[in-house]
C-alpha positions in Angstrom: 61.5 19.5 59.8 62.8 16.7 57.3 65.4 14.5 59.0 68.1 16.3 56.4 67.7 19.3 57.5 67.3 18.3 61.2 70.8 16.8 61.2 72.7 19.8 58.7 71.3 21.9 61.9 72.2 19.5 64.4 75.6 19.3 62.7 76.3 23.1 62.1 75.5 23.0 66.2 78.1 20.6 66.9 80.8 22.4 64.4 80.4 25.8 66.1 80.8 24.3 69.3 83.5 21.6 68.6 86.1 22.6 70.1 84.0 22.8 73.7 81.4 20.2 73.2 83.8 17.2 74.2 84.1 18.9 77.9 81.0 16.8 78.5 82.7 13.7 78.5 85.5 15.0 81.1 83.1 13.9 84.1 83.1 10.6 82.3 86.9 10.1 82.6 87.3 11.6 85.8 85.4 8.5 86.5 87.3 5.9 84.5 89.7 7.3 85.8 89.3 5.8 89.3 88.9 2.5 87.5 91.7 2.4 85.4 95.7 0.5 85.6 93.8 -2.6 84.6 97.1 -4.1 83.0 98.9 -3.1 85.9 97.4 -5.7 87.9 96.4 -8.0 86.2 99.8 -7.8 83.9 102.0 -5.9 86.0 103.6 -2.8 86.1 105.8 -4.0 82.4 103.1 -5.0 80.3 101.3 -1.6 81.6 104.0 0.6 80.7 104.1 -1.2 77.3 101.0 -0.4 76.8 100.7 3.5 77.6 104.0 4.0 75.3 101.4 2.4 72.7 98.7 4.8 73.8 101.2 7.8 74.0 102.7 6.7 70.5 99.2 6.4 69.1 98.0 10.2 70.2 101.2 11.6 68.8 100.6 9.2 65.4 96.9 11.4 65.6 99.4 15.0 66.1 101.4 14.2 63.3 98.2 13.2 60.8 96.8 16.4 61.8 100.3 18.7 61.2 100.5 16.9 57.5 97.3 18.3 57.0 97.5 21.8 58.2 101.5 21.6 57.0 100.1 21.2 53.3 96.7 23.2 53.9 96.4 26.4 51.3 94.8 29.4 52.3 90.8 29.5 51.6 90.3 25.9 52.9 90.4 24.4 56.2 90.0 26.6 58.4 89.0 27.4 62.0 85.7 29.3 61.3 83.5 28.5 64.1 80.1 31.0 62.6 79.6 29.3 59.4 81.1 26.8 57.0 83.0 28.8 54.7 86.0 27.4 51.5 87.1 29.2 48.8 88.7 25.9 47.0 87.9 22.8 46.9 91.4 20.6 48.7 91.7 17.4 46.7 95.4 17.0 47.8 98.3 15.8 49.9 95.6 14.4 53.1 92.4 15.0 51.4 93.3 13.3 48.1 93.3 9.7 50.3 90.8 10.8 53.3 87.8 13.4 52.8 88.4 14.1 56.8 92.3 13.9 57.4 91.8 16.0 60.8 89.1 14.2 62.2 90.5 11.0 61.4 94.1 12.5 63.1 91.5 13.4 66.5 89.7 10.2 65.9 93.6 8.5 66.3 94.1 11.1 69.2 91.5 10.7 71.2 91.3 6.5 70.6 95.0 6.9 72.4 93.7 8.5 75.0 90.5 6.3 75.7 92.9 3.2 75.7 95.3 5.1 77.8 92.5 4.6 80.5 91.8 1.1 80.2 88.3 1.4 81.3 86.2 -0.7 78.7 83.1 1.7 79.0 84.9 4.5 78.5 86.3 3.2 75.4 82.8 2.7 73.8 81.6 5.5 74.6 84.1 7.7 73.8 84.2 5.4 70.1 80.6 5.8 69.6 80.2 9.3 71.1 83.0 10.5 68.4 81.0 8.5 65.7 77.6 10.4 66.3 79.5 13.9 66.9 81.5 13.9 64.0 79.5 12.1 61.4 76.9 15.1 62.0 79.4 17.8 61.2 80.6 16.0 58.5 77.1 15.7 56.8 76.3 19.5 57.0 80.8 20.1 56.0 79.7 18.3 53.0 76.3 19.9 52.2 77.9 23.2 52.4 80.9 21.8 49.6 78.3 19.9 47.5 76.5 23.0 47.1 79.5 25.5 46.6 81.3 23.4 44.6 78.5 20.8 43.1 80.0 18.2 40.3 83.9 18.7 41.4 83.1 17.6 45.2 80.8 15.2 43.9 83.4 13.7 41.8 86.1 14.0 44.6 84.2 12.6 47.3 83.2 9.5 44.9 86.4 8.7 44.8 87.6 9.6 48.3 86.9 7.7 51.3 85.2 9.3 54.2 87.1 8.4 57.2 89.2 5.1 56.2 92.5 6.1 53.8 92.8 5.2 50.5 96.3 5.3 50.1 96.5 4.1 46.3 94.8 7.5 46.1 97.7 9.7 46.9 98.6 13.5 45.2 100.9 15.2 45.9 100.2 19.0 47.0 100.3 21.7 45.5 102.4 24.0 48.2 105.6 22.7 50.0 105.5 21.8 53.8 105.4 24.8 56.1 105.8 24.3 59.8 104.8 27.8 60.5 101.2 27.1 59.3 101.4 23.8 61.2 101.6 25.9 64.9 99.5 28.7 63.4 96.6 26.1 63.1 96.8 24.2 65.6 98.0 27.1 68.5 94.2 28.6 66.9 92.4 25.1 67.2 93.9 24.6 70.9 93.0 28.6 71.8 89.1 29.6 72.7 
């Protein structure tokens, strides 16, 4: 099998199983855990309270990346198919006009809260790098599926639109007003087995 292919298959793996792939890593912190209040004794207990508000502020900076998302989402996008990648439109707005992976990039900010939150400097790289291989897999075999559904309009789209990194000079505004109610309809589904 061609490496391509190889990691589209590795990558449709991964995104049918995303949302219970990253219990692997829970033996890991359980671990860290044991290790962790660095700042605390080093700093004392001030500078380590300082620093979980940071961590807390940051996971919750992640939450509110991903509600902008699913707040502005229309229907036949995004979605929380598990089976197969599936998109009836193409979103090139609101989020996805300055990111081409607003909600991994809102986990990416959870999750780095979290892994600071620990204070355990293996933990942090692994958890960094782990995320890095795991989602730059389902990304690859996300956009496969768009660049053959949708072919010069994603190719166009994503030429312009970084991957992960913002590129806030990019900005468009959506199409559909904010709606809270699709905000804890998507997430209540991407939180529920």
């Amino acid at each position: 099998m061609a490496l391509r292919e190889d990691i589209e298959k590795q990558g449709g793996f991964l995104f049918r199983w995303r949302s219970y792939l990253s219990l692997i890593f829970l033996p890991l912190f359980i671990i860290a855990l044991r290790n962790s209040e660095y700042l605390e004794r080093v700093f004392g207990n001030f500078a380590d309270n300082i620093w979980e508000f940071f961590c807390l502020f940051l996971s919750f900076f992640g939450l509110f990346v991903r509600c902008l998302v699913a707040g502005y989402v229309p229907r036949g996008t995004s979605g929380r198919n598990t089976r197969t990648q599936a998109a009836e439109i193409l979103n090139t707005k609101g989020m996805y006009s300055i990111v081409r992976n607003p909600l991994y990039l809102g986990n990416f900010i959870i999750v780095l809260g979290v892994l600071f939150f620990v204070q355990v400097w293996w933990l942090i790289l692994i958890g960094f790098f782990g995320f890095l291989l795991y989602y730059e897999r389902i990304i690859f075999t996300e956009e496969e599926f768009l660049r053959g559904k949708f072919g010069d309009l994603f190719l166009e789209w994503a030429k312009k639109t970084p991957i992960f990194l913002p590129k806030f000079k990019n900005w468009q505004k959506p199409d559909l007003p904010f709606s809270f109610r699709v905000v804890l309809r998507r997430n209540i589904q991407h939180f529920s087995p």
